[in-house]
C-alpha positions as CSV (number, residue, x, y, z in Angstrom):
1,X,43.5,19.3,-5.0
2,X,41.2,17.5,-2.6
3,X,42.1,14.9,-0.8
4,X,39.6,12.5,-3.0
5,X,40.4,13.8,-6.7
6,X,42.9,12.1,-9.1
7,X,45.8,14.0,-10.5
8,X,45.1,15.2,-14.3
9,X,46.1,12.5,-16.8
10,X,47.9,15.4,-18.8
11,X,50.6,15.5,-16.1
12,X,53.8,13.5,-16.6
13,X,54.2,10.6,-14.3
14,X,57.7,10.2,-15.4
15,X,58.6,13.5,-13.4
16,X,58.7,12.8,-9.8
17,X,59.7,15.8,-7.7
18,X,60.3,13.4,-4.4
19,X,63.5,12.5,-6.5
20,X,64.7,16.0,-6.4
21,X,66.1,15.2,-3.0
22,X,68.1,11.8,-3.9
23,X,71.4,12.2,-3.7
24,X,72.6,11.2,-7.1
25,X,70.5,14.3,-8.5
26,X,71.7,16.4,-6.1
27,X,75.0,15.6,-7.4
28,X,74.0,16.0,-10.7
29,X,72.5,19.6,-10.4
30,X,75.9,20.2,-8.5
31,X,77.8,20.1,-11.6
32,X,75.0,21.3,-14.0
33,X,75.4,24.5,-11.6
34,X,79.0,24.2,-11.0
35,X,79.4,24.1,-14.7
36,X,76.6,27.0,-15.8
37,X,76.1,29.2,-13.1
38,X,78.6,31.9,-13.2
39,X,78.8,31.9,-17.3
40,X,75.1,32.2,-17.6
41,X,75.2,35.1,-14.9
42,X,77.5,37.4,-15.9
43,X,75.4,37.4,-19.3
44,X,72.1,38.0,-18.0
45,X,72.7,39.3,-14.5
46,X,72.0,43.2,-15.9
47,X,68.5,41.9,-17.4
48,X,66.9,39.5,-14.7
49,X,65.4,41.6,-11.8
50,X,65.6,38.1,-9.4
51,X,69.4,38.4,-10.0
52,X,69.8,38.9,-6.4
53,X,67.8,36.5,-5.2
54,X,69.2,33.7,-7.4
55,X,72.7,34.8,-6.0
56,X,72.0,34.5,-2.6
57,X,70.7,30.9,-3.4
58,X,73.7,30.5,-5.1
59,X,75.7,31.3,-1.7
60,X,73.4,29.1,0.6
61,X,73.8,26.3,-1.4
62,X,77.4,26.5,-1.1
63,X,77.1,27.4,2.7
64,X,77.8,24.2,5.1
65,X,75.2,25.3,7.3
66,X,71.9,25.4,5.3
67,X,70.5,21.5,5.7
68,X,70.7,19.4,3.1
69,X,66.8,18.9,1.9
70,X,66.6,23.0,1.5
71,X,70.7,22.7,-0.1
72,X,69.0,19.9,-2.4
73,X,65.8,22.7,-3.8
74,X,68.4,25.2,-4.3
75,X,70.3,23.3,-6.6
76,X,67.5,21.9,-8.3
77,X,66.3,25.5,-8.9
78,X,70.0,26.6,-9.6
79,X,70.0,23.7,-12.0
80,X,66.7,24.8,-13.9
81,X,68.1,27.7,-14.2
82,X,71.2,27.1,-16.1
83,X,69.2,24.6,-18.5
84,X,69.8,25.8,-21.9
85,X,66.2,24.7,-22.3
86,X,63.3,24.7,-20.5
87,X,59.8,25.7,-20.4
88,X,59.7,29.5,-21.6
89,X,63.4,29.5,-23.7
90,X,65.5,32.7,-22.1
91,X,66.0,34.1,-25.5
92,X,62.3,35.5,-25.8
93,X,62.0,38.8,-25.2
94,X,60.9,40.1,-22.0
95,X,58.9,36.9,-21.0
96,X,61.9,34.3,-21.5
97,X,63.0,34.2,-18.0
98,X,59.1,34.3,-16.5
99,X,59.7,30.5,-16.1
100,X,62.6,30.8,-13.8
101,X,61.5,33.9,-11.8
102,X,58.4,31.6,-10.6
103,X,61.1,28.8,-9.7
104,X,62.9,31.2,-7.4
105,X,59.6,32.8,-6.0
106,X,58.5,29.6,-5.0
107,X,61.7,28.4,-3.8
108,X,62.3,31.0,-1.4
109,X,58.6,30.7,-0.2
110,X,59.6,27.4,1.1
111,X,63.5,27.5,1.6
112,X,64.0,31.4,2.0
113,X,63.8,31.2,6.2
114,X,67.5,29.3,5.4
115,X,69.0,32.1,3.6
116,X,70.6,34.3,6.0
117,X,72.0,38.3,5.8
118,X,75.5,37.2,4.5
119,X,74.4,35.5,1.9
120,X,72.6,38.6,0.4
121,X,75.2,40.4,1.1
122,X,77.7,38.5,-0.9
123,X,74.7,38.8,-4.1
124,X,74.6,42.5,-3.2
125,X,77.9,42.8,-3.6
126,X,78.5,40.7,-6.8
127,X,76.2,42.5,-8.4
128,X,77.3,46.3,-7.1
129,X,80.7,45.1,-8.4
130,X,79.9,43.6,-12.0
131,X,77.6,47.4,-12.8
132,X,80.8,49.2,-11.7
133,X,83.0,47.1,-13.8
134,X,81.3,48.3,-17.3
């Protein structure tokens, strides 16, 4: 969009993504992730070829030492990812979780630099550990 055009009058002005950074959302997608992360991977883990990628989110987010505006997108993605709705539902399949795997593409285009070797690791291992457990 060019610095002179107008935003389209079919996007929702009610959704603000400056606000995804204010700290009363970032506690809410705490607990919306603290609440749905872990039960929602273990079920779909096996089927999601980002699984990997959205665990070693998962670990930065937690990690004291990634800053708080790239802490605050990775729960905010985190967070659209446990919603039992969103824009593409999870249950169709082999498109449901299309939606979600563009979140975490774009995500880590911007906050990826913060996620470091440990925290893939961690994923890496999580994952190598829940295929041997079947």
């Amino acid at each position: 969009m060019s610095a002179k055009s107008k935003p389209s009058p079919d996007v929702n002005p009610a959704i603000d993504p400056s606000t995804a950074l204010v700290p009363e959302v970032i506690k809410v997608n705490e607990r919306r992730v603290a609440r749905g992360f872990w039960p929602k991977m273990r079920r779909v883990a096996a089927r999601i070829p980002f699984a990997s990628e959205a665990l070693s989110v998962w670990w930065c987010a937690r990690d004291p030492a990634t800053p708080a505006a790239a802490k605050g997108l990775m729960l905010a993605a985190l967070a659209y990812f446990v919603l039992p709705t969103d824009a593409i539902p999870d249950i169709l399949a082999g498109i449901g979780f299309t939606d979600d795997a563009a979140v975490f593409a774009a995500l880590m285009a911007v906050v990826g630099k913060n996620i470091k070797p440990g925290h893939r690791a961690s994923a890496r291992a999580w994952l190598e550990k829940i295929t041997t457990d079947d």
